[in-house]
N, C-alpha and C positions, 0 to 999 in steps of 0.2 A: 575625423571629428563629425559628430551629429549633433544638431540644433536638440530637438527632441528625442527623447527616451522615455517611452511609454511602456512601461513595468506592471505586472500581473502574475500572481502569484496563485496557483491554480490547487484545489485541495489534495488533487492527487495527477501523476504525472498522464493517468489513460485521459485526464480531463481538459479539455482547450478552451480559450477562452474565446468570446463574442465583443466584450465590454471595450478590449484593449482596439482591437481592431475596426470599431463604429470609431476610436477617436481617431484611428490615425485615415480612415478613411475622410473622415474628415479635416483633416489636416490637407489632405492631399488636394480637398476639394474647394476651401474655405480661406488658404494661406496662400503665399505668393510661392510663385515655384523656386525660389530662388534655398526656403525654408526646407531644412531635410529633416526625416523622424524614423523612428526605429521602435518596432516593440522588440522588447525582451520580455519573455515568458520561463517561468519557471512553476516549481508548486512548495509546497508550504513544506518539504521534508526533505527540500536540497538544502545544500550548504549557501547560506548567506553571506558569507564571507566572500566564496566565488560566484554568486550575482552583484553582489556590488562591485567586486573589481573588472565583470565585466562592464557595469553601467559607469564608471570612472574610466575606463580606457576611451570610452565614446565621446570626454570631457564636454556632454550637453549643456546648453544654456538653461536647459526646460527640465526638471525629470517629472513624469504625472504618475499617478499609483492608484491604481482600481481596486476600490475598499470594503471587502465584503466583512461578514460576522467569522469568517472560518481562517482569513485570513490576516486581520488587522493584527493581530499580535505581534506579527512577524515582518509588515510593512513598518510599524513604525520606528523600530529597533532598526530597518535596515535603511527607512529615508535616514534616520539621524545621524548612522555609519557615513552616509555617501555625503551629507551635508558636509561633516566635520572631516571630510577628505578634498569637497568639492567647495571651499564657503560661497562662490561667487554663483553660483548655480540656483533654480529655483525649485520650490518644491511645490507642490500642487497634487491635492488629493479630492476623489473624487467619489463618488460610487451610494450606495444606499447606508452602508455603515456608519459615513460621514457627514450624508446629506441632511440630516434630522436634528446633526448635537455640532454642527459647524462651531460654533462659538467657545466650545469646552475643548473643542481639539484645539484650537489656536491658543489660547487659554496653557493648558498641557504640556505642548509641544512649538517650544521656541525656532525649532528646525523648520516647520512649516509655514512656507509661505503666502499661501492661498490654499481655500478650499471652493471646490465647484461645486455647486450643492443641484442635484435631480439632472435632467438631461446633458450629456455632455456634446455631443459632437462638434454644434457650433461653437459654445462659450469656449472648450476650451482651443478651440483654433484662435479665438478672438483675442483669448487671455496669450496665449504663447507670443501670438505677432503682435503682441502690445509689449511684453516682456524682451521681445528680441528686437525689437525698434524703439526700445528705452522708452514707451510713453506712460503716462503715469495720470492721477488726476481723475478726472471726469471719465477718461479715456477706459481707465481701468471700471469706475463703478458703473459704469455704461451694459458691463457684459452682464448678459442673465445669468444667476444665479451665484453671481461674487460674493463670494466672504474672507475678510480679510481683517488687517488690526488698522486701524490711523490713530493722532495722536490723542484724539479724544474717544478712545475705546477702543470699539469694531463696529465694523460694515458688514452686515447678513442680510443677504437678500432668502427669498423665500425659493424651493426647490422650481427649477425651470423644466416648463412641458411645451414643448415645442408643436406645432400645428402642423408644421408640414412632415414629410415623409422621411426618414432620415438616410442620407446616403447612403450606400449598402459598403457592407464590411468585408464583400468579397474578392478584396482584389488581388491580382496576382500573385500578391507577398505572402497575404492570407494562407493560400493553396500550399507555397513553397513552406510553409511552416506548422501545418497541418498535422503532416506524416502519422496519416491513420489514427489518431487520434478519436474521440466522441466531439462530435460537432454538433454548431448551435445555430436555431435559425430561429425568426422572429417576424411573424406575420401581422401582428398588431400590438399595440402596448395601450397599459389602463387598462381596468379590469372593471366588471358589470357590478360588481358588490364593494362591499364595502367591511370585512369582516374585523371587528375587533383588535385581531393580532396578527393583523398584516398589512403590508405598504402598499402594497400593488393600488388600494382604492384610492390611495393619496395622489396617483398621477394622472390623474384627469380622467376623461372619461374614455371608452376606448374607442383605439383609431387605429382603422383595417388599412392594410398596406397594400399595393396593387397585388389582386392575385394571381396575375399573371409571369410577373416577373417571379413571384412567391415560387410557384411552379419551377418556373426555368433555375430557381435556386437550388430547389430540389434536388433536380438532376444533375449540377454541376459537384453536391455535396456528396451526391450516391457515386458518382465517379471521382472520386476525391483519393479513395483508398479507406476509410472510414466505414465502422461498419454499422456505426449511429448516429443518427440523425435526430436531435433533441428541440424539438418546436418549446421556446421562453415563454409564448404565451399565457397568461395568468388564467385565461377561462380558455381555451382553445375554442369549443362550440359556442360559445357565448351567440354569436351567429350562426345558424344551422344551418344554412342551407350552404352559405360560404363552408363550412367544415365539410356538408359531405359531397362537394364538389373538389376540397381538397384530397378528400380518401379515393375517390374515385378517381381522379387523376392518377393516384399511386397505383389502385389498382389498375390500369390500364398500362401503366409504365413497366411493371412488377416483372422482371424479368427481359426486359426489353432497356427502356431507357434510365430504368433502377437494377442495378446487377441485384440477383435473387443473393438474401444472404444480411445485404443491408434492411436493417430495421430502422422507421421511425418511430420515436414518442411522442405520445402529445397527453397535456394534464387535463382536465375535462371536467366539467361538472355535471356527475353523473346524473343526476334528474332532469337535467337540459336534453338529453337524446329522445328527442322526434323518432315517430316511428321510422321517419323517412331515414335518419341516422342510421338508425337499427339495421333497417334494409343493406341497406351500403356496410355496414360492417361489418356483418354477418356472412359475406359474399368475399372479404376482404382476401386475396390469399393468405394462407400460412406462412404467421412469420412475419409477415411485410410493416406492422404495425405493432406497436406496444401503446395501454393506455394507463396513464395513472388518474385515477379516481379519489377527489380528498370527499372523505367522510366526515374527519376532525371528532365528531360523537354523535349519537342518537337519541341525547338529551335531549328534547325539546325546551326545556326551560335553558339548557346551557344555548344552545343554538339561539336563542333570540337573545341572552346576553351580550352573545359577541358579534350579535348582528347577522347572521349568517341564516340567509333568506332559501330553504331548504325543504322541500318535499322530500321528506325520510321516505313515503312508504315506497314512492315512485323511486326513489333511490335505490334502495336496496333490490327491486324487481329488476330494475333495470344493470345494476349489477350480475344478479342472478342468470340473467339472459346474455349477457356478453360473456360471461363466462362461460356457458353451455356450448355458446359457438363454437369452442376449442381451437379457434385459429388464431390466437394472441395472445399474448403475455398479458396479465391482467393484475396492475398494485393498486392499492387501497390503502387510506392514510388515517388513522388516527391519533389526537390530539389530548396526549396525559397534562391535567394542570389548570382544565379551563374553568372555569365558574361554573359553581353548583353542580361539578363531575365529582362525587366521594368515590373512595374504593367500589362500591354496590354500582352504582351508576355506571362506573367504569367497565366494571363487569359485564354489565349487560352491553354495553356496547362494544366492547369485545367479542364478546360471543356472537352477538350478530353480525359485527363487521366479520370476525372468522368463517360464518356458516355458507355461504356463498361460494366458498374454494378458490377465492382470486388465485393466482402464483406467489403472490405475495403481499401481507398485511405489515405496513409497519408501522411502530409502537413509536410516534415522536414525543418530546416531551419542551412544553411551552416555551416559547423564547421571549423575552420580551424586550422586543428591539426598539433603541429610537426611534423617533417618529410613531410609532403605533397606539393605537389609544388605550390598547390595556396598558402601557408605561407611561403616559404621561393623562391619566384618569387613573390615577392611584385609589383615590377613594370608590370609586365604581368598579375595581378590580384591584382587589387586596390581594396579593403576595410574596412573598419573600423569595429576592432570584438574586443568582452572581451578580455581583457587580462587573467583574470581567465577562469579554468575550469567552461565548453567545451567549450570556445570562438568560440561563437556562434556571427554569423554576425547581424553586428548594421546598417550597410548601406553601398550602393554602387553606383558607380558611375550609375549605372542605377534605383537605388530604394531607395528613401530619407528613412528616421527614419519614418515618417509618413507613406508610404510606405509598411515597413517593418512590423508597428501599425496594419495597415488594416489585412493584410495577417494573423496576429495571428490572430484575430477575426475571418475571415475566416477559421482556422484551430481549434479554441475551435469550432465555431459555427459546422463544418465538423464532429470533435468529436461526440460532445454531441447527431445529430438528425442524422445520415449518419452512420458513423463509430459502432455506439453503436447498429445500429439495432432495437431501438425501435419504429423508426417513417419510418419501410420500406416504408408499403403500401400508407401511405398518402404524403411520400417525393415521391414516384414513379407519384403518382397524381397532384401533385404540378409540378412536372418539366414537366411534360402533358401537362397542362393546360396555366402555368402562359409564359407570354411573355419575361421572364428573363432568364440569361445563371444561371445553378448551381451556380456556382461563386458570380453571382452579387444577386441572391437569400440567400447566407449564409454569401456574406459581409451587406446585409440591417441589418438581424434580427442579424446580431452580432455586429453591431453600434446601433440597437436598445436596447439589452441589454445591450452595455456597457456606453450606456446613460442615461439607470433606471437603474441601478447600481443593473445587474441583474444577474450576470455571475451564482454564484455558489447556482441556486436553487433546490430543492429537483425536482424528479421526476414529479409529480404530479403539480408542482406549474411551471415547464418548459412546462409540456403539454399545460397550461394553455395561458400563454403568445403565444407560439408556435400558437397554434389557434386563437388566439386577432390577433394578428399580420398577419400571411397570409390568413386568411376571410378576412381582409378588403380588401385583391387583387379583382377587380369588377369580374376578370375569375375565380374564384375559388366558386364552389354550396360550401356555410356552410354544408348543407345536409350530402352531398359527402365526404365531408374533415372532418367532423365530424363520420360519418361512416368508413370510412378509418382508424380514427384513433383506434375504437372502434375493431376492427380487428388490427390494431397494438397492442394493449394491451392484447388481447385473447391469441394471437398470440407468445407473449414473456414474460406475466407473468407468474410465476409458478401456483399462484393461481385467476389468470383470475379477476383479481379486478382492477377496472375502477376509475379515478376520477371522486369527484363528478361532473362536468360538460358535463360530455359524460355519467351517468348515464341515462335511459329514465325508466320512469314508462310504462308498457306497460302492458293490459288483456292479451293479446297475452301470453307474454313471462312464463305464468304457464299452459296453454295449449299446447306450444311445448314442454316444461319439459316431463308435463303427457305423451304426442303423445311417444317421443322419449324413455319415459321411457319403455311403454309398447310394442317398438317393437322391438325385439329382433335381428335384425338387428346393432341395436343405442344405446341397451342399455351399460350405461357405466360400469367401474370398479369398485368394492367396493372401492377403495384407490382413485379417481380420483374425481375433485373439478370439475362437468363443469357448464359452464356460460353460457348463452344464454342474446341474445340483437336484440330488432328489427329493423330490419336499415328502416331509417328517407328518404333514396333516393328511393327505391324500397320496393317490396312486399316480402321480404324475412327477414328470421329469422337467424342468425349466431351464432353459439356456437363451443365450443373449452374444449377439457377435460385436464384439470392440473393437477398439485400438484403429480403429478407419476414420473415415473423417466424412462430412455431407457429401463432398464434392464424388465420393468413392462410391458408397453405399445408400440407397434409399432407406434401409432399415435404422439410420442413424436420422432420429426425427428432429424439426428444426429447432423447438425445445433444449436441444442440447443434451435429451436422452436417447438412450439405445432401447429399441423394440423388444419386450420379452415372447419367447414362442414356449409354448406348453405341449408336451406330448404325453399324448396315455402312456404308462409306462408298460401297463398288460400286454398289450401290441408288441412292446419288444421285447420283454424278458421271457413273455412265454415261447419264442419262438427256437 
């Protein structure tokens, strides 16, 4: 038997959780020892049936549940299972999901006991060993951030932000339940702004954690087995000099007391990088670091709607530059939905957010979560979004439903040929070439598939269309875009295999085999698959050696693609 059972229910199983593990570290730290607790962890696409018979064999007094937007659907269909198996038991929900509309859940859901609303570590240690030592009363309204029912209504305290440091989440149990997973770490909490359509600015102001021990967590996570390391952070640089004392640390560890291979992320806001940033990241090794950069839009009227205190130009230069470095993974966010963004508006910031070359742009579209003041300033921000989880925007006064229609097309389309990396070298060619913005290039072919009811094709059968559709632009050489793509495939399959229509029979191609085999220069790995193909535009041969892996081959770049080599093809065949 376990006292508490501390549940989390994660969106996808490569993802771990942080949230569950602050409480029970807290438990551990806050309750008497005599109190035992247990996380179970799962994700939103196992079977509920066998999470809850696990958390009913444990026959806890406590059970507490981390409540986000991706996964409330599915927490409270499965507290109400465990209640109506468990009656004597408590329920107790907690997280950002629930922190903001405390009152309606209670209201809602008869199952639930208590809700914590903002910080949990302490309250909910405080609420458990009140609930497990039967006290009631004073006792209970006492803990920060209690929401609960008495007989003349309910009791909602306002979300709690605790001043001091919070226990750390890393302990022993943590590690044993890890198992390679994407991990999370959290160097400060509270964010420097204040935007619109998001909570982060509602938790106070923010407050840096020692960063030293920051450090020492680093290295316990890089040796973990893990091969991600996700900084929660809401501004990461919000403090610069603290950040590039943190990059700098990694770079000096990079291979040493960070096994090469593990990446960090961290979210940033990109007009905050100091030259001095710059310096330090540009120096970064390859690899060692991933950054995401929210854009949201390039509106300047939308931006000061939703509060968002934003040097565009130094933004996007600054983008520009960190991507040049070419030593990191570099995403970029924009926000379909906001005020005063129409289609046109949209566009243009698209196209600028795209022009840069991040690794990846993505296409979000508006939430409008409790607590945040575009949903509760309805009048100052009109419009129409699910009522259910993640009430996600249906339309606004600036972008009809149809509108709204387009922009996903352009955001699968953004996916599938941009985002995924498989069609770099021939999207690079196309946007060259063709007389269209990015934009109106991935809303054509994503109204063209979603009019041959094309969406969810295999690899191979999307190349296909993919090249039907932009050969018949009059600027685009077949040739070329055809070659292009044959280097896209070299490029990013493991084992360098082609669809049949970018196949070419060529004499060539077992003459450069021979050529490359016998020079010792070229020649490849016993383990490595390479392809060779003659490109159709010019007089040259391209090959690429797969099927290896980092640890094998340097020519396998940390990127996750394989290196293309070019050779004159005159050199061989005339000989």
């Amino acid at each position: 038997m376990t006292d508490i059972v501390i549940c989390m229910l994660n969106s996808q199983y490569i993802h771990s959780g942080l949230a569950p593990w602050c409480l029970f570290a807290g438990i551990k730290e806050y309750c008497t020892k005599d109190i035992s607790a247990k996380v179970i962890e799962s994700n939103i696409n196992a079977d509920m049936e066998k999470i809850a018979d696990e958390i009913v064999s444990e026959s806890p007094a406590v059970i507490g549940f981390c409540c986000y937007i991706w996964n409330i659907k599915k927490v409270l269909p499965l507290a109400k299972n465990i209640k109506e198996r468990l009656p004597g038991c408590t329920v107790i929900l907690g997280g950002p999901e629930v922190s903001y509309n405390a009152e309606d859940i209670l209201k809602d859901n008869a199952f639930v006991d208590f809700v914590l609303s903002g910080e949990g570590e302490r309250s909910f240690a405080m609420l458990c060993s009140a609930v497990i030592s039967c006290k009631n009363g004073k006792a209970i309204t006492d803990i920060p951030g209690i929401c609960m029912r008495r007989e003349d209504g309910y009791y909602i305290s306002e979300p709690y932000i605790s001043e001091d440091q919070p226990v750390s989440p890393f302990t022993d149990e943590y590690f044993e339940a890890l198992h390679g997973r994407i991990s999370y770490i959290e160097s400060s909490r509270g964010c420097p702004f204040s935007c619109a359509f998001c909570l982060s600015g509602r938790c106070g102001s923010v407050r840096f954690f020692d960063i030293e021990e920051t450090k020492r967590n680093i290295l316990r996570l890089a040796n973990s087995g893990t091969k991600t390391i996700k900084f929660v952070d809401r501004t990461f640089n919000a403090n610069k000099k603290r950040a590039s004392e943190i990059w700098r640390f990694i770079a000096s560890e990079y291979g040493k007391g960070i096994p090469e291979g593990v990446c960090v992320h961290f979210e940033i806001g990109g007009d905050l990088l100091s030259d001095e940033c710059l310096d330090v990241l540009s120096s970064m090794p390859e690899g060692s670091i991933q950054l995401e950069v929210g854009i949201q839009s390039f509106n300047e009227k939308t931006l000061d709607a939703i509060n968002r205190k934003t040097d565009s130009e130094k933004l996007y230069n600054n983008i520009k530059k960190i991507v040049s470095f070419g030593n990191m993974h570099i995403h970029t966010d924009l926000i379909a939905g906001l005020p005063f963004e129409d289609l046109d508006s949209f566009r243009f910031s698209f196209n600028r957010a795209y022009s840069p070359g991040a690794d990846m742009l993505q296409l979000g579209f508006l939430k409008l979560l409790h607590g945040a003041p575009m949903r509760m300033e309805k009048e100052n921000y009109p419009c129409e979004f699910s009522k259910d989880a993640p009430y996600e925007v249906i339309s606004t006064p600036w972008l009809s439903k149809d509108d709204i229609a387009k922009l996903k097309l352009v955001d699968t389309v953004n996916d599938k040929i941009s985002n995924s990396g498989r069609f770099r070298l021939s999207l690079k060619y196309l946007t060259e070439v063709l007389n269209i913005s990015p934009f109106d290039m991935f809303l054509g072919f994503g109204e063209y598939l979603d009019k041959n009811a094309k969406d969810h094709l295999p690899l191979f059968d999307l190349a296909r269309v993919y090249y039907d559709f932009f050969s018949a632009y009059p600027e685009v050489d077949k040739d070329i875009l055809s070659d292009m793509m044959v280097c896209d495939f070299f490029s990013h399959s493991r084992y360098g295999k082609l669809p049949p229509f970018l196949k070419r029979e060529a004499p060539e191609a077992k003459r450069v085999l021979e050529h490359l085999a016998h020079d010792p220069k070229t020649k490849k790995k016993d383990n490595a698959v390479r392809s060779v193909a003659i490109m159709r535009s010019q007089k040259v041969a391209v090959y690429s050696d797969s099927g290896i892996s980092k640890d094998d081959d340097a020519e396998f770049t940390k990127g996750g693609r394989y290196v293309l080599h070019f050779t004159d093809l005159s050199e061989i065949t005339d000989k």
